[in-house]
C-alpha positions in Angstrom: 8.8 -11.2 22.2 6.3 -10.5 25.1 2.9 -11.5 23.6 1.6 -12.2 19.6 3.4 -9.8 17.6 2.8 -8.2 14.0 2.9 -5.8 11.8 5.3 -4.4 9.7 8.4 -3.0 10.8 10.7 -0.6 8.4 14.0 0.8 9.3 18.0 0.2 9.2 20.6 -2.3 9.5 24.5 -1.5 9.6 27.5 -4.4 9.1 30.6 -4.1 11.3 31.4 -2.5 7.8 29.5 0.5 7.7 27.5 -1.0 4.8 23.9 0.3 5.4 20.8 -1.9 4.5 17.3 -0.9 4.2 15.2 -3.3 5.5 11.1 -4.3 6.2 10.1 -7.1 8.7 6.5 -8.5 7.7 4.6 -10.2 10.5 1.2 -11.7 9.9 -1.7 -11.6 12.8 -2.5 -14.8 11.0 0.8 -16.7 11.1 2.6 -15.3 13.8 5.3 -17.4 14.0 6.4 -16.9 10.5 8.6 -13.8 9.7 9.9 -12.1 6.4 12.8 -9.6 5.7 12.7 -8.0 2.7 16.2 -6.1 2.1 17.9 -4.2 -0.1 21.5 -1.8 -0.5 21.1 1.7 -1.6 24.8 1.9 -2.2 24.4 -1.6 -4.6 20.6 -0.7 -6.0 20.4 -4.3 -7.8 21.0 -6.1 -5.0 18.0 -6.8 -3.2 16.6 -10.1 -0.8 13.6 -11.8 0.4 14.1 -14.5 3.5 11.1 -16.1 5.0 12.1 -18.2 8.3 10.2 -19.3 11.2 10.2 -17.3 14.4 11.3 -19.0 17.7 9.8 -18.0 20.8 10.7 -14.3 20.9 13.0 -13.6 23.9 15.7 -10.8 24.2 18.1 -13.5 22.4 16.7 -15.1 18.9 18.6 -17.5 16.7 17.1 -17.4 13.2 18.3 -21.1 11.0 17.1 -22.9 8.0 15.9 -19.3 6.0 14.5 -20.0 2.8 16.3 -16.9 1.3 15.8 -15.8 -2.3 17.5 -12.7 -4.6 15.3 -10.5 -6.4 15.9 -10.3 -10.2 15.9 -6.8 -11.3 15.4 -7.5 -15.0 13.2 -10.7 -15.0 11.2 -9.1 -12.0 11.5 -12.3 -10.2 12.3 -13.9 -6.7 15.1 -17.1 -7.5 17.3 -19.1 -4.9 19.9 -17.7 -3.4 22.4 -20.4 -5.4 21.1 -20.1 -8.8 20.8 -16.2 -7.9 25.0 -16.7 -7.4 25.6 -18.5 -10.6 23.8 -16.5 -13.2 25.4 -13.5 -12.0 29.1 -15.2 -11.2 29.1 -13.9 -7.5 30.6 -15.3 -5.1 28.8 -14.1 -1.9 28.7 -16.4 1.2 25.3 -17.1 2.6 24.9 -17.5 6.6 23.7 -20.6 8.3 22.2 -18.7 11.8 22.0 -15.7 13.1 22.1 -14.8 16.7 19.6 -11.6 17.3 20.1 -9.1 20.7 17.1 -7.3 21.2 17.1 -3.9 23.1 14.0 -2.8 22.4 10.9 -5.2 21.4 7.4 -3.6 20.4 7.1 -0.9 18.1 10.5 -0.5 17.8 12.9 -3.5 17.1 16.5 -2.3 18.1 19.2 -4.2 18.9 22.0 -6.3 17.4 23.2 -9.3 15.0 26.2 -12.0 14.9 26.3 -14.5 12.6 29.3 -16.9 10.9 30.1 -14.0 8.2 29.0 -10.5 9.8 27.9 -8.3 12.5 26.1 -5.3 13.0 23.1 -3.5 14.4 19.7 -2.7 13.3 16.6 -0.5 14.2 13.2 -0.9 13.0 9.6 1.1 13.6 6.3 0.8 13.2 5.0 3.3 12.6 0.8 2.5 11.8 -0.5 2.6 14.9 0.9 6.4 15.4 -1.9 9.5 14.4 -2.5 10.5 11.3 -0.2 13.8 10.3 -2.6 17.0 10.7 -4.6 18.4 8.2 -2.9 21.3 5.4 -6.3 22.7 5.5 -10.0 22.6 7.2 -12.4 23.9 4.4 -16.1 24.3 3.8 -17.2 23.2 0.7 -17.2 26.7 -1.1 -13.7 26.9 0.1 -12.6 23.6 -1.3 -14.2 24.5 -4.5 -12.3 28.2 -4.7 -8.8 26.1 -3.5 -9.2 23.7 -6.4 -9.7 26.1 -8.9 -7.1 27.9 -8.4 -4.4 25.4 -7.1 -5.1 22.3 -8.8 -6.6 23.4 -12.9 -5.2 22.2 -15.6 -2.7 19.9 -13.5 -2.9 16.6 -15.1 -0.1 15.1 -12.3 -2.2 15.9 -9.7 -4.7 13.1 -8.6 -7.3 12.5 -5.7 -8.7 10.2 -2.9 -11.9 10.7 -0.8 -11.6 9.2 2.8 -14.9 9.0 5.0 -13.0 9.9 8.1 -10.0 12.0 9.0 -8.8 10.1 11.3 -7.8 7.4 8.7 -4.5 6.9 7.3 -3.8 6.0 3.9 -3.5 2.1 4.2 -4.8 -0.7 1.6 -7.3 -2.9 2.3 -4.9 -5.7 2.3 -2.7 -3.9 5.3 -6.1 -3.2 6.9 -6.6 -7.4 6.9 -3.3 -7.5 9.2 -1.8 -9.0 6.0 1.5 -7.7 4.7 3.6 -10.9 3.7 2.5 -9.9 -0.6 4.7 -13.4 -1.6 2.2 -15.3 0.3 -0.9 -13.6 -1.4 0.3 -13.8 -4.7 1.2 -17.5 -4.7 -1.7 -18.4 -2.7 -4.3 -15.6 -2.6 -4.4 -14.4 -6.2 -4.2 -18.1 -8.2 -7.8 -18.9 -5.9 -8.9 -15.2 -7.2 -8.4 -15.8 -10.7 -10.0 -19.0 -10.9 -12.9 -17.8 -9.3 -13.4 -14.8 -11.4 -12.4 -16.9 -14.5 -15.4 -18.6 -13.9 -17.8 -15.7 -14.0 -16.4 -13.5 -16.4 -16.2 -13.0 -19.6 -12.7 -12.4 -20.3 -10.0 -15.2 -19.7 -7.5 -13.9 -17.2 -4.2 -15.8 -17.9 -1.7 -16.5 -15.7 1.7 -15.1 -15.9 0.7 -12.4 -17.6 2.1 -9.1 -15.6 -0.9 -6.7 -17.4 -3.8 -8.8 -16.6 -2.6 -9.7 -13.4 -2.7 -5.8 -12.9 -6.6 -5.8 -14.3 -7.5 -8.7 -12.0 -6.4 -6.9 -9.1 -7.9 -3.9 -10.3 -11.3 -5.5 -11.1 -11.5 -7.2 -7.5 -10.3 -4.0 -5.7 -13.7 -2.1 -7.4 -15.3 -5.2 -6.3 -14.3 -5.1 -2.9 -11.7 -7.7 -1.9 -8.4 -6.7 -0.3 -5.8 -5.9 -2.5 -2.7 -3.9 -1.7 -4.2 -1.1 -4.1 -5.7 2.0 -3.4 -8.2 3.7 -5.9 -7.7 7.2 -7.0 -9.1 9.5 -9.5 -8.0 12.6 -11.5 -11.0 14.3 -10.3 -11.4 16.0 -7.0 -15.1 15.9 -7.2 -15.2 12.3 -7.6 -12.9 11.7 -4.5 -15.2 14.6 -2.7 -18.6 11.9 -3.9 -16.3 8.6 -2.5 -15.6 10.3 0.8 -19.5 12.2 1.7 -20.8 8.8 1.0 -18.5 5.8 2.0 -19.7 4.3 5.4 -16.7 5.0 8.0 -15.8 1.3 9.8 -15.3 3.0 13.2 -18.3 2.9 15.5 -17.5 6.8 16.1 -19.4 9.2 14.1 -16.7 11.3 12.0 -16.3 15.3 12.4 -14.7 15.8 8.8 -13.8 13.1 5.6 -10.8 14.0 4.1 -9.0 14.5 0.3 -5.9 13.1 0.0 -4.5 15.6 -3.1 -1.6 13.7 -4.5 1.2 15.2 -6.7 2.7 12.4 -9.3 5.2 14.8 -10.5 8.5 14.1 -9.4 7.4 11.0 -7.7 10.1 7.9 -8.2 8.8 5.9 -10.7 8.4 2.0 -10.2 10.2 0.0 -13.3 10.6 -3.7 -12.3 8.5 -6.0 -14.6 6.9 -7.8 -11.2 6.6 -5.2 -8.0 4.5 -7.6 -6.3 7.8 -9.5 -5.9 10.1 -6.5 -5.1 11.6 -6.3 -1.7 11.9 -2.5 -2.5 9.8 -0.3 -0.3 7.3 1.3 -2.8 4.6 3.5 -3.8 3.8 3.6 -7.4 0.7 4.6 -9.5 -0.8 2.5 -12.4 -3.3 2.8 -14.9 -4.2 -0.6 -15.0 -6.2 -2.2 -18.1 -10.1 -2.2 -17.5 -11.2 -5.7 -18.8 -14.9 -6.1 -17.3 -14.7 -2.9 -15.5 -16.7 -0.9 -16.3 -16.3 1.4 -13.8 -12.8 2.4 -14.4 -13.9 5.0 -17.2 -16.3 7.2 -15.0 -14.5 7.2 -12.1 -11.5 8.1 -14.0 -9.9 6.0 -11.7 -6.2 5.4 -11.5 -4.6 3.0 -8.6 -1.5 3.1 -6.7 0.4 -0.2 -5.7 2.0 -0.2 -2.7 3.9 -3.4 0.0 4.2 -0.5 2.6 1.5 -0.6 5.2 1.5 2.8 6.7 1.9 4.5 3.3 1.4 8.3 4.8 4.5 8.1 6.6 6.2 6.5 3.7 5.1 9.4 1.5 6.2 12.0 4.9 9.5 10.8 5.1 10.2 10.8 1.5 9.4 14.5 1.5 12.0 15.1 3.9 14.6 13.5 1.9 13.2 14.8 -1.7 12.8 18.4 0.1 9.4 18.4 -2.2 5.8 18.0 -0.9 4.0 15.4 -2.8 1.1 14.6 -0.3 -1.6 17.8 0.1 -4.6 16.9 2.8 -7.9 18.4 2.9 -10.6 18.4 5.7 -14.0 19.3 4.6 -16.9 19.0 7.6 -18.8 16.5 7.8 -22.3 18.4 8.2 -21.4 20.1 4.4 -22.9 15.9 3.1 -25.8 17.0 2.0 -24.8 20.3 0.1 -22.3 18.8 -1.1 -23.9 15.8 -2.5 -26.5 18.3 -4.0 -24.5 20.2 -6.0 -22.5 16.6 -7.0 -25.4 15.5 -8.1 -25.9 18.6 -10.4 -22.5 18.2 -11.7 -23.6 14.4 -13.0 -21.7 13.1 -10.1 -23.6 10.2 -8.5 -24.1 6.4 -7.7 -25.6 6.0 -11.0 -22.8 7.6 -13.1 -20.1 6.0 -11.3 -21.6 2.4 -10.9 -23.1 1.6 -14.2 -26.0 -1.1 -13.7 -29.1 -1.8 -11.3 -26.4 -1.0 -8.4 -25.6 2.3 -9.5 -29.0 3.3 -10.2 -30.4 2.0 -6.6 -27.7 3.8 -4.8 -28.1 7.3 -7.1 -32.0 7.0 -6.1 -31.3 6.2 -2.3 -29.3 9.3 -2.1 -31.7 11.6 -3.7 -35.0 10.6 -2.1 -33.7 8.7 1.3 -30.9 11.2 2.5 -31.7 10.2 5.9 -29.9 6.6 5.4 
């Protein structure tokens, strides 16, 4: 393909059957000559893949060989080889040794055509990060927000929250935001370096293998600050409000407005495999992981979705369309209401010292009350 290319591409391939495939091509800025398709068939919900092959010098014809292709175990919640994949579940499916790969388009969409020893077909792919942020539902002052929570969101315990510090950013993961989207690679690599190093600072034992305290570790780094491919939420809009007035934006431009992302679990598909990290599945799910040496989980009243989709707004956008429900609600509250608003948070018990228990907490809660300049 013209130039270094990455990112994450998410879109359609049809056989010279008709059968449809859903499928996501991972590219890491980091390894850019290693590609992974994740795949699976609505039509055959069990049946889903994960190949991981390297990437010849892009031109309009690719042949793809030697893919290190695996099945993805529903029940155990594992990727296995192809072969033993076969023989545990008595199918007979032949596996192809190349694939030849037409490409009409190349850039942010991938659209063109396959031929291989088995099958044919066409595909088309888009990536979709780099495109604006969908508009705001509504631009609010505070008072506003206040009155519009009240009377929309009390006494909805599906609903939950996430405070952005600019508008203009999307709803992506820190570990997307890395240029990182390949999760096989960060859970086989990443994680087992993770553990060990928290392991030896911490007073509980994080075992390996264990689905629930892998959860927690994540969790517990994420508060922490390293990347994860989970995003913190909370079931309270005033705590989300507190996260966005006083998280330092990345841009160098100075934001007009943060924004609330309001989030409606109800009705939401629910995640059920015993290991999503290793489903090829395009997902969003929501978790209350265990709070082992977090002790910030509690005042936050944090809650954390998991998700291997990078641009995870339009994810949420297009299932709307299909589900005919809205589940995303976005909020724009000026960015010159920051020091009324943090005010009146403050009142409320919502601060740096409440929500970060220890010497942090109370340095930050005392910054913001006598050094609002900063």
């Amino acid at each position: 393909m013209d130039g270094i290319m990455y990112g994450q591409w998410i879109g359609t391939s049809v056989n010279a059957k008709g059968i449809e495939t859903v499928v996501t091509f991972n590219i890491e800025k980091r390894t850019p000559t290693i590609g992974q398709s994740l795949g699976h068939i609505p039509s055959v919900p069990h049946l889903r893949t994960c190949s991981t092959f390297k990437i010849p010098e892009f031109q309009n014809d690719v042949v793809i060989e030697g893919v290190d292709a695996r099945f993805f175990d529903v029940k155990a919640g594992v990727l296995i080889p192809v072969e033993e994949y076969l023989k545990n579940n008595n199918l007979k499916i032949p596996v192809p040794k190349k694939t030849d790969f037409k490409f009409l388009k190349k850039g942010k969409i991938l659209e063109g055509s396959f031929k291989n020893d088995i099958d044919s077909g066409t595909f088309l792919l888009k990536k979709t990060i780099g495109d604006a942020p969908h508009k705001t539902d509504y631009a609010l002052n505070w008072k506003e927000f206040k009155d519009f929570v009240a009377e929309k969101y009390i006494n909805s315990p599906s609903i939950i929250f996430r405070g952005q510090p600019d508008n203009s950013y999307k709803l992506r993961t820190a570990f997307h935001r890395c240029d990182r989207n390949n999760l096989l690679a960060y859970v086989n690599n990443d994680v087992p370096v993770l553990r060990h190093a928290v392991n030896a600072v911490s007073s509980f034992y994080y075992r390996e293998n264990d689905i629930e305290q892998f959860g927690a570790l994540l969790s517990l780094a994420q508060h922490h600050g390293y990347p994860t491919p989970i995003l913190d939420w909370t079931f309270s809009p005033y705590i989300a409000a507190f996260f966005a007035f006083t998280t330092p934006p990345s841009g160098t431009e100075k934001a007009e407005a943060i924004r609330i992302f309001c989030f409606n679990m109800d009705g939401w598909p629910a995640e059920t495999t015993a290991k999503i990290m290793y489903d090829p599945m395009p997902s969003i799910s929501f978790h209350r992981f265990s709070a082992h040496n977090n002790p910030r989980f509690a005042p936050q009243q944090s809650i954390g979705s998991f998700s291997n989709v990078d641009d995870m707004e339009n994810f949420i956008y297009e299932r709307e369309k299909v589900m005919k429900k809205k589940f995303l609600t976005k909020i724009d509250i000026p960015i010159t209401e920051k020091r009324k608003v943090l005010e009146e948070l403050n009142l409320m018990g919502i601060n740096a010292g409440s929500l970060f228990p220890g010497i942090d907490g109370v340095c930050r809660s005392l910054k913001e009350r006598y050094f609002p300049c900063g």
